[in-house]
C-alpha positions in Angstrom: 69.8 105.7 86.4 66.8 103.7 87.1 65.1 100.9 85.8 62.3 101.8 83.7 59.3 100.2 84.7 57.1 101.4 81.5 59.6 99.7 79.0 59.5 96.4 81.4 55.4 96.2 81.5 55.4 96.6 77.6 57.7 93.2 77.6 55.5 91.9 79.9 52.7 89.3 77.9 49.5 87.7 78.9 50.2 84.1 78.0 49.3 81.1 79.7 52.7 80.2 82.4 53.7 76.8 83.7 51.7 75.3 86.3 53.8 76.0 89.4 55.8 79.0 88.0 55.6 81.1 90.7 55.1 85.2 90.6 58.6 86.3 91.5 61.5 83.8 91.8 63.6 87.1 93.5 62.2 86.0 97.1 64.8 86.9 100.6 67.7 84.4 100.3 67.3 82.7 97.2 69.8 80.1 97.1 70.1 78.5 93.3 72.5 75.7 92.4 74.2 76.2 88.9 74.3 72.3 87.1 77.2 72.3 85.0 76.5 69.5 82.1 77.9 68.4 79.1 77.1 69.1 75.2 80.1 68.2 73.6 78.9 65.3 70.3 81.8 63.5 72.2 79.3 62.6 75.0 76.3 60.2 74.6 73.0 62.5 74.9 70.9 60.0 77.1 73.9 59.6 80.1 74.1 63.0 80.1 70.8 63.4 80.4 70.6 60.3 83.4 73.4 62.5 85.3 72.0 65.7 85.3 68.5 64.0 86.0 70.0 62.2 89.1 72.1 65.5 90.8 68.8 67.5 90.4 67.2 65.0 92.3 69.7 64.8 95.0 69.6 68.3 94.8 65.9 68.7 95.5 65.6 66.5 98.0 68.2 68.3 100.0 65.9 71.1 99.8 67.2 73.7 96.6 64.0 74.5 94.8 66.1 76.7 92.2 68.5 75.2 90.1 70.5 76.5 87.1 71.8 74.4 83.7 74.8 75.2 82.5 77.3 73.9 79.7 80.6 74.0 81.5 82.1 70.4 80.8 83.0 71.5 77.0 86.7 71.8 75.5 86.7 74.1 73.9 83.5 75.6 74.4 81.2 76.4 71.4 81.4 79.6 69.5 77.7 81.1 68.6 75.8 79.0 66.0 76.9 75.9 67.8 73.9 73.3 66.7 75.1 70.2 68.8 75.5 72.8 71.8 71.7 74.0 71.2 70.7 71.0 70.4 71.9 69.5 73.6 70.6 71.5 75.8 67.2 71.6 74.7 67.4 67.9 75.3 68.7 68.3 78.6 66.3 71.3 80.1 63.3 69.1 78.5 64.2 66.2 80.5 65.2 68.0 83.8 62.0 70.0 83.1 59.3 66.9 82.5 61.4 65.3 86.2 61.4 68.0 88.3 58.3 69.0 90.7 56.4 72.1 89.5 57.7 74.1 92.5 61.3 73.9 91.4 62.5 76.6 89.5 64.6 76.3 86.4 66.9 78.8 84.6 69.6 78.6 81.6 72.6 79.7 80.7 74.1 78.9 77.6 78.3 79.2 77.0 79.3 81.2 74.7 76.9 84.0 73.8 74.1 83.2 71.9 70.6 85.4 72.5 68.5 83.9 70.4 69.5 80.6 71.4 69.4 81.1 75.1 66.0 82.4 74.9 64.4 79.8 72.5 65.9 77.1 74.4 64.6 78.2 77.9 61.3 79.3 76.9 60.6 76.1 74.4 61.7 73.8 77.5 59.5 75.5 80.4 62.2 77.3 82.0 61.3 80.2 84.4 65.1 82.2 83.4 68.0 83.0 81.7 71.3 84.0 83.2 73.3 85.7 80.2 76.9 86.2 81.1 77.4 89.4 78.7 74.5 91.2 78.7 75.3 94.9 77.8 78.2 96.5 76.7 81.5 94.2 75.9 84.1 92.3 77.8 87.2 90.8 77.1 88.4 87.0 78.0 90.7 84.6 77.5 89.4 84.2 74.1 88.8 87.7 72.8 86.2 89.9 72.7 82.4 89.5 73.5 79.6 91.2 72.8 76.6 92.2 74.6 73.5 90.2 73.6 71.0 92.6 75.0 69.2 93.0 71.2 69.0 89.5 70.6 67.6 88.1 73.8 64.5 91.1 73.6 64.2 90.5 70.3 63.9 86.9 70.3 61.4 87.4 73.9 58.7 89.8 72.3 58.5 87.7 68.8 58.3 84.6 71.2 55.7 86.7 73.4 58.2 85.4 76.6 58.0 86.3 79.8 61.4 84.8 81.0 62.8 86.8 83.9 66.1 88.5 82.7 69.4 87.6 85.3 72.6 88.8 83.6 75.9 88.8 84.8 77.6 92.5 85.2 81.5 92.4 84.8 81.6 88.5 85.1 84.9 87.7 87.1 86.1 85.8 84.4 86.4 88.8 81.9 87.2 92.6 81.9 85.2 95.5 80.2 85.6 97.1 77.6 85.6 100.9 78.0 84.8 103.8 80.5 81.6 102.3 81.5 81.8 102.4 85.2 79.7 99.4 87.3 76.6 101.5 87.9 76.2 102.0 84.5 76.5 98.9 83.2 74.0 97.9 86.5 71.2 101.1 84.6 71.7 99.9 81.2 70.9 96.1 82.3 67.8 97.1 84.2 66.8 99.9 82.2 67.5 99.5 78.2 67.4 95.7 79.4 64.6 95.1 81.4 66.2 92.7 84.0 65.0 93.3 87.6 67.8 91.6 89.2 71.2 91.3 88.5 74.5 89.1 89.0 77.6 90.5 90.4 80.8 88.4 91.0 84.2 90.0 91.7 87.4 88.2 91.4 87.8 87.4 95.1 84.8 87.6 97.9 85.8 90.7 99.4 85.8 92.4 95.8 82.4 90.9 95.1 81.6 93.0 98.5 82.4 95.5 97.5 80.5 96.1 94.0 77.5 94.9 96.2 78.5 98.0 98.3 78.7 100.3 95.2 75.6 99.1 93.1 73.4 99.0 96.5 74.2 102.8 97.2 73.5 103.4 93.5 70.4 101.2 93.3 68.9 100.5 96.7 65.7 98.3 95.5 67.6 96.3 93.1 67.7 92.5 94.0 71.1 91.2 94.3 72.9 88.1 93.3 76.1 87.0 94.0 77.4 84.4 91.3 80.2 82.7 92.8 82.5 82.7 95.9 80.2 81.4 98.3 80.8 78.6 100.6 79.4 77.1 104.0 81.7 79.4 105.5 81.0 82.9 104.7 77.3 82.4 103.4 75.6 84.1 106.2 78.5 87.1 105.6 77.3 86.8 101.8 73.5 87.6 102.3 74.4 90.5 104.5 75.7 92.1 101.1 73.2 89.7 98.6 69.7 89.1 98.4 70.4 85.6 96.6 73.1 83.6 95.7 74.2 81.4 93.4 76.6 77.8 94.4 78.3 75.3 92.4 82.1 74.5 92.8 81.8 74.6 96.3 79.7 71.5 96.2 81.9 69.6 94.3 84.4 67.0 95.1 87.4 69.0 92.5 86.3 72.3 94.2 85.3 73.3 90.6 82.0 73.5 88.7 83.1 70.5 86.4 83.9 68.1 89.2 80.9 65.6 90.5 78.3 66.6 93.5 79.9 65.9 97.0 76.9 65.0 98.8 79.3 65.6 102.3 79.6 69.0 101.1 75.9 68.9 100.1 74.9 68.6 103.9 77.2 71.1 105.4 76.4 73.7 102.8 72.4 72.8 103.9 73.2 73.0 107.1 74.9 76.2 107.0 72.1 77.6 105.0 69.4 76.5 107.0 70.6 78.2 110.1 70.4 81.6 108.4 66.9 81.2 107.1 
């Protein structure tokens, strides 16, 4: 199965973009930084909003002109309909958005499932993306079941006449599918039924995420890959022999989690790794 282009140029609108959004953000060895904040009504809006602020600065000046906001810091995270969650983030992405030069790219994700929301959010704010975690189909976690938002998130781009770029996440590591759906067609349906012209893939170790690269690849040779997590300083130039981009967070942290605080130490050898394979 292929993606089909027809269906993807219908979804495609002739609005006015950002200043600075660029034509493709899919370019050889994108390297984007997830920023895990907070949205919990437990935390004080405008320090969140200072922290964020300064670790996308840090960020940018050690050269990552793609970053990613994410609500990771919540316990327990928000089921759908969360207000404070939505809330919250728009305040957040508006912020980063208004601070950060016009050449860096910004994309959202929103914890838990939510299409609408992730879409309104990211378009309202001037982000360039959305990464949802369960796009098609349905997966099972820690907490249950989840469903794919795949309706929602086209529906809520064509009433909004968006032209967000579509990264989802297929077979997340942190859930299971539901069903006989194999990868690669989960990997047809996303680009296909759900427009995206990229995808995320993240196995449960590095070697597994390998191998789905392998496997989707065979099936879908044009298809820009991303890897979502498992990269390090070590094996990053291994990693873009099987990705075309990847995405970092706990590896720059000083827990060796995505909720810990930016280790600039680890900042600089991550940079340095990555800018002798560039």
């Amino acid at each position: 199965m292929t993606g089909n282009y027809a269906k993807a140029e219908q979804m495609h609108f002739d609005v006015p973009q950002r200043n600075g959004r660029p034509d493709t953000i899919h370019i050889p060895k994108q390297l984007i930084v997830s920023l895990g904040v907070r949205t919990s009504p437990a935390y004080e809006i405008g320090r969140i909003c200072e922290e964020a602020i300064a670790e996308a600065k840090i960020l940018y000046e050690a050269g990552i002109r793609n970053l990613m906001l994410q609500n990771v810091k919540d316990v327990p995270l928000p089921e759908g309909d969360c207000f404070s969650t939505v809330s919250a983030m728009t305040v957040i992405c508006q912020k980063i958005r208004e601070t950060m030069p016009d050449d860096c790219i910004l994309g959202l994700s929103i914890l838990k499932e939510d299409g609408e929301a992730l879409v309104t959010v990211a378009e309202t704010t001037g982000m360039d993306y959305i990464r949802p975690k369960c796009y098609v189909g349905a997966v099972v976690s820690y907490d249950g079941i989840h469903e794919g938002i795949i309706s929602d998130v086209l529906k809520t781009k064509k009433g909004l006449q968006s032209n967000l770029e579509i990264i989802p996440d297929i077979f997340d590591r942190t859930s299971s599918p539901l069903g006989s759906v194999t990868l690669t067609e989960a990997v047809g349906q996303a680009t296909s039924f759900g427009l995206a012209k990229a995808v995320v893939l993240t196995g449960k170790s590095f070697m597994e995420s390998k191998e789905m690269a392998r496997t989707v690849r065979n099936a879908f040779p044009d298809l820009y890959l991303y890897l979502g997590g498992g990269a390090n300083a070590g094996n990053l130039k291994e990693a873009y022999e099987y990705f075309d981009g990847i995405f970092v967070a706990s590896c720059l942290k000083d827990t060796g989690n995505m909720t810990g605080r930016l280790d600039q130490g680890k900042l600089r050898e991550f940079m340095d790794a990555y800018r002798q394979i560039i």
